[in-house]
C-alpha positions in Angstrom: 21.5 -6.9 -34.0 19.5 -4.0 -35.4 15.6 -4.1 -34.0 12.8 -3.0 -35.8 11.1 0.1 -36.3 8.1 -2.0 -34.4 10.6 -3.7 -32.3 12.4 -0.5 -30.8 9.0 0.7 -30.0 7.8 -1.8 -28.7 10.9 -1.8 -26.1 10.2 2.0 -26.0 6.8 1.8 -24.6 8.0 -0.8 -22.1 10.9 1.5 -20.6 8.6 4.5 -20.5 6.2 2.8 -18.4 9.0 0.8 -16.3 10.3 4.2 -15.6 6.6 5.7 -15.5 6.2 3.2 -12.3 9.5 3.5 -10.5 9.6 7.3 -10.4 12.6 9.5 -11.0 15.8 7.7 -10.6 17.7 9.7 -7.5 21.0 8.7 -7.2 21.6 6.4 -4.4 25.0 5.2 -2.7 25.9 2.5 -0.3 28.3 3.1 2.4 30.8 1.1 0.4 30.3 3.2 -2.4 30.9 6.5 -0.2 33.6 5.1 1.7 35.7 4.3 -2.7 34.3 7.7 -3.6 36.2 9.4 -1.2 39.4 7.1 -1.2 39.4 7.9 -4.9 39.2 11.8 -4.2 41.9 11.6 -1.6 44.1 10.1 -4.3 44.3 13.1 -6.8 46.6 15.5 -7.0 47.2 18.9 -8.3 48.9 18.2 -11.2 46.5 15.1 -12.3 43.9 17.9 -12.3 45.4 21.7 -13.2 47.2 21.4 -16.2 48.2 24.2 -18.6 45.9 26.2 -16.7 42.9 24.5 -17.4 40.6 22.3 -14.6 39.9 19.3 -16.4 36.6 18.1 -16.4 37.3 15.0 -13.6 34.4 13.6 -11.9 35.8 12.4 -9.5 33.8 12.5 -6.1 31.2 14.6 -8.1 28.8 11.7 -7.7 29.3 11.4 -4.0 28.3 15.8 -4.0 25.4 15.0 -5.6 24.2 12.4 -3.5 23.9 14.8 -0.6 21.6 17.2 -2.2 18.4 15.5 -4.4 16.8 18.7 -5.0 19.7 19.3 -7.7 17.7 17.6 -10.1 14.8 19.7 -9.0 16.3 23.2 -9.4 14.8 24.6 -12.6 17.2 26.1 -15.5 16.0 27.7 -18.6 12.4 27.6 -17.4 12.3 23.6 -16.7 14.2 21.6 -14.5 15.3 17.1 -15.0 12.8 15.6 -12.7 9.9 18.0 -14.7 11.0 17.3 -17.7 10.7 13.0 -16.5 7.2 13.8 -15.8 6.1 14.7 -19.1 5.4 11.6 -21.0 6.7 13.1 -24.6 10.0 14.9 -23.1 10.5 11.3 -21.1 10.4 9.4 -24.2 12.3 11.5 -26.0 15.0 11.5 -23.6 14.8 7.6 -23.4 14.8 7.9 -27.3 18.1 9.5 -27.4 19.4 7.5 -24.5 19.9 4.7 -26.7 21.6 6.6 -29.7 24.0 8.4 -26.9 24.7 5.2 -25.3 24.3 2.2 -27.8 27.0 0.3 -26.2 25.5 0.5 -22.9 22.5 -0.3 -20.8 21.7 3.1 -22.4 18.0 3.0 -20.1 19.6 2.3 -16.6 19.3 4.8 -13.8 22.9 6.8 -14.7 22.0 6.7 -18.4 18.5 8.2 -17.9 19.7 11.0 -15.2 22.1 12.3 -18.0 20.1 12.3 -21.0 17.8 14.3 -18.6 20.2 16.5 -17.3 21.2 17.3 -21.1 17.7 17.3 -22.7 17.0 21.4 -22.8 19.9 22.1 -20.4 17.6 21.6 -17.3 19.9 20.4 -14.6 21.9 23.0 -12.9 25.7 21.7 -12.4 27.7 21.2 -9.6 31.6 22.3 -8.7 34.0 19.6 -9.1 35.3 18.1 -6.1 38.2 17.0 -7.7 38.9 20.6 -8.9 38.2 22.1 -5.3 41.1 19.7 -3.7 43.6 20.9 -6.4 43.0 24.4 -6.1 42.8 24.1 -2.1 46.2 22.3 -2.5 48.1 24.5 -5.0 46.6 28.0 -2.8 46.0 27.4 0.9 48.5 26.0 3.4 48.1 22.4 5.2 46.1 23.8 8.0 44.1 26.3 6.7 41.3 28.4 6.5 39.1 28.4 3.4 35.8 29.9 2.7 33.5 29.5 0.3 29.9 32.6 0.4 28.0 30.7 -2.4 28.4 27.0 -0.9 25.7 25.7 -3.0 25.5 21.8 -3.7 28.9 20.6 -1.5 31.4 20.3 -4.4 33.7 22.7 -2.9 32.8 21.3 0.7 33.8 17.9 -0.3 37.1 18.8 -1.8 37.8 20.7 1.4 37.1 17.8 3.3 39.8 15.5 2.0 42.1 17.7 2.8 43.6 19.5 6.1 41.8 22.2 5.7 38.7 24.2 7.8 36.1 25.1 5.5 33.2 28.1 6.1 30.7 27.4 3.7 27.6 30.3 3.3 24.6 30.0 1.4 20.8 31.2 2.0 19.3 28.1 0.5 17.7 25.7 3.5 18.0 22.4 1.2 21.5 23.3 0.3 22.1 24.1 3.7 20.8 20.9 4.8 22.6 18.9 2.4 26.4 20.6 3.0 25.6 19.6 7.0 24.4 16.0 6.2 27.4 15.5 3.8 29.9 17.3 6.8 28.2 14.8 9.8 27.7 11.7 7.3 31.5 11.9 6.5 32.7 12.7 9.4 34.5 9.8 10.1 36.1 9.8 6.9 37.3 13.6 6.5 40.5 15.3 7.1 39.0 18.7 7.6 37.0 20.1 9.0 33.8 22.5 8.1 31.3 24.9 9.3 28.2 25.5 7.4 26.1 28.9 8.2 22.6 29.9 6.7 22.2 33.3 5.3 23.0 35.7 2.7 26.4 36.2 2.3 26.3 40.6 1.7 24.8 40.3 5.0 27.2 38.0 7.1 30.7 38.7 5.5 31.4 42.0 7.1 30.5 40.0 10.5 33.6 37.8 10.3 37.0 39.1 11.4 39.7 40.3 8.7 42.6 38.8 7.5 40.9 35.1 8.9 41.2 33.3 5.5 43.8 31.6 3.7 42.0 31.3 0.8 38.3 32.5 -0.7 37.0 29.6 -3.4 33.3 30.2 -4.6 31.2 29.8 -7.7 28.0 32.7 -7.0 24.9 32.7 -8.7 24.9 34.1 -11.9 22.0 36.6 -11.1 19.0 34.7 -12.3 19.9 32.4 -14.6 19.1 29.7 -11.9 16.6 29.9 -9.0 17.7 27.5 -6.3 15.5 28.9 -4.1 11.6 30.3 -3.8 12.8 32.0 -0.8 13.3 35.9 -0.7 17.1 35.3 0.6 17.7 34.3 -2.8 19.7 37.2 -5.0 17.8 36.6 -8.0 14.2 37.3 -5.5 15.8 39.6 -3.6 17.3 41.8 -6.5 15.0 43.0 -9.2 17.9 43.9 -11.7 21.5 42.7 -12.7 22.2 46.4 -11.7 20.4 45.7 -8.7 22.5 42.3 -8.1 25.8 44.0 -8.8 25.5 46.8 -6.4 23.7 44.5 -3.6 25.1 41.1 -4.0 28.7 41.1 -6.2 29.8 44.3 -5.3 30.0 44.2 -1.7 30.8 40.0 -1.5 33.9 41.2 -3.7 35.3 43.4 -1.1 34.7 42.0 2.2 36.1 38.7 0.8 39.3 41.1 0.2 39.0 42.3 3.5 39.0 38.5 4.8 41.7 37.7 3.2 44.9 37.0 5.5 48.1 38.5 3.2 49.6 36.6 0.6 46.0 34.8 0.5 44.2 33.4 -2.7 40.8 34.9 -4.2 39.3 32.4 -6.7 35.8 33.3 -8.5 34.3 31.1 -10.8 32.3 33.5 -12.8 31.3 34.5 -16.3 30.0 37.1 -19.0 26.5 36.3 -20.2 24.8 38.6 -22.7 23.8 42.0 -21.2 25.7 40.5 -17.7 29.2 41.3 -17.8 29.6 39.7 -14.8 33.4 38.8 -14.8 34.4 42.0 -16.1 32.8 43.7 -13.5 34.2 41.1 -10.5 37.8 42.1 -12.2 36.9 45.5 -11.9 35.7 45.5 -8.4 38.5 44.0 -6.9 41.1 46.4 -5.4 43.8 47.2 -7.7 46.4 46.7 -4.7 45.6 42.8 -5.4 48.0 41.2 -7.8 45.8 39.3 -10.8 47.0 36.1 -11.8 46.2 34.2 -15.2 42.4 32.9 -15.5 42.2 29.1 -15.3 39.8 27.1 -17.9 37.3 25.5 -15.8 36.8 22.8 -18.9 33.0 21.0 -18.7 31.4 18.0 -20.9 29.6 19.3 -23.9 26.6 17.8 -25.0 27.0 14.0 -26.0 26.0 14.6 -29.7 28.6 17.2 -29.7 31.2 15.0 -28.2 31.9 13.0 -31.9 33.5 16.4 -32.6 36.5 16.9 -30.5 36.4 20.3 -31.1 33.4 20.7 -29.4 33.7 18.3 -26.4 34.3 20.8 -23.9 32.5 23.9 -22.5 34.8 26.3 -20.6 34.0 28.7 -17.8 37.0 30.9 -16.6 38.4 30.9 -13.0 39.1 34.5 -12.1 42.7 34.4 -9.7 43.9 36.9 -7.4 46.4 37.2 -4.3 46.6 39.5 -1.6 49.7 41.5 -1.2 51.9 40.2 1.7 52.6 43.6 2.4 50.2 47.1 2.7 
């Protein structure tokens, strides 16, 4: 049945203040909800998930990443992050306005509903790495057993994937709250992982030429795209502690590029998830700084959710972001 104009705002003002007076909706999960997240993780494979070479956009086990890490919704993008754009009353009502033309079929003002439109309204939630993408590519390029390592760890998608799998993962990032979050989500889970994982704190340029060489199977990481998003108020951060992309490139990209060569054991995998942005060439200069000894492999399609309004056009469902590939030779 189609409400009134005076009817829908009427409900309007009542889901404003409903949400006004429970506060931001953080994701929550139960035990038994971890415990099916991860069984349902464990259960997808490589080809369910690499196809063509594009990584679908499966969310699977991406709600159990988040969980770990709250401040996600915190972390500003494009000037304003979700949870400040929930605590101004018109962006909050517009969000709940366009809630319930995204999701008419739906409890289009519940918890999940709400944290979307959010996440959508002005593009102010930062994303995370799918976990079900991380398993496939630790599956299709690292051995049972192996080492993996990831220098921009950020919110535990990576991590997670790792942990399904028989696999010991060295995670790296100079954010404390992500920090945090990757070591709750290792200890929480403990009981439930395959792998294993290490989490250090620090700036990756800074600790990479401490590790040994050739001590990775595989190198799997998503960096920060120079200051498009600040995780962090701390000076550790690139985009603080570089004042220029020319700055970040010599400081941050360059020399992450070829000590995560150095680390690589032969015949290992180098994946970066990076991309141009205007006046930021940033994966034409990653393919560019990486030795030309190392044999380049096709890109894959990292394929992401549009906006919803977009979605009615299938054209325009998906987003893509490339996955630059490349292998060590097995031989010098």
């Amino acid at each position: 049945m189609r409400l009134s104009r005076r009817s829908q705002r009427r409900w309007l003002d009542r889901a404003v203040a409903y949400w006004r007076s429970r506060g931001f909706p953080y994701p929550e999960l139960t035990r038994s909800q971890i415990e099916a997240d991860v069984r349902a993780l464990r259960r997808v494979e490589p080809h369910q998930v690499l196809v063509d070479q594009h990584a679908t956009a499966s969310t699977v086990g991406l709600r159990l990443a988040n969980a770990y890490h709250p401040q996600i919704w915190e972390i500003r993008r494009h000037g304003r992050s979700a949870v400040d754009c929930f605590l101004d009353d018109h962006r909050l009502r517009a969000a709940l306005e366009k809630s319930a033309r995204f999701y008419p079929n739906r409890r289009c003002w519940n918890a999940q509903c709400v944290r979307s439109v959010l996440r959508f309204q002005h593009r102010s939630r930062v994303s995370n790495f799918r976990p079900a993408v991380a398993r496939a590519l630790y599956q299709r390029f690292s051995p049972e057993g192996g080492r993996v390592l990831d220098f921009a760890a950020g919110f535990g998608g990576r991590l997670l994937g790792a942990l399904t799998l028989s696999r010991h993962y060295t995670g790296i990032d100079p954010a404390l709250r992500q920090v945090e979050g990757l070591r709750w989500m290792t200890a929480d889970l403990a009981d439930l992982a395959t792998g294993t994982a290490e989490i250090v704190k620090g700036c990756a340029e800074d600790l990479l030429p401490l590790l040994p060489a050739r001590a990775y199977d595989a190198i799997l990481s998503s960096p920060p795209y120079f200051d498009t998003e600040e995780y962090d108020s701390a000076a550790e951060q690139s985009c603080h502690r570089y004042g220029t992309y020319s700055d970040w490139l010599e400081g941050f990209l360059a020399p992450v590029i070829e000590q995560g060569c150095r680390l690589l054991r032969p015949g290992g995998v180098f994946l970066l998830n990076v991309k141009d942005q205007p006046g930021r060439p940033i994966a034409r200069d990653a393919r560019r700084l990486v030795p030309r000894s190392f044999r380049r492999g096709r890109a894959l399609r990292l394929m992401m959710p549009a906006l919803p309004h977009l979605r009615a056009n299938k054209a325009c469902a998906y987003l893509w972001e490339p996955i630059l590939v490349w292998r060590r030779p097995r031989r010098p």
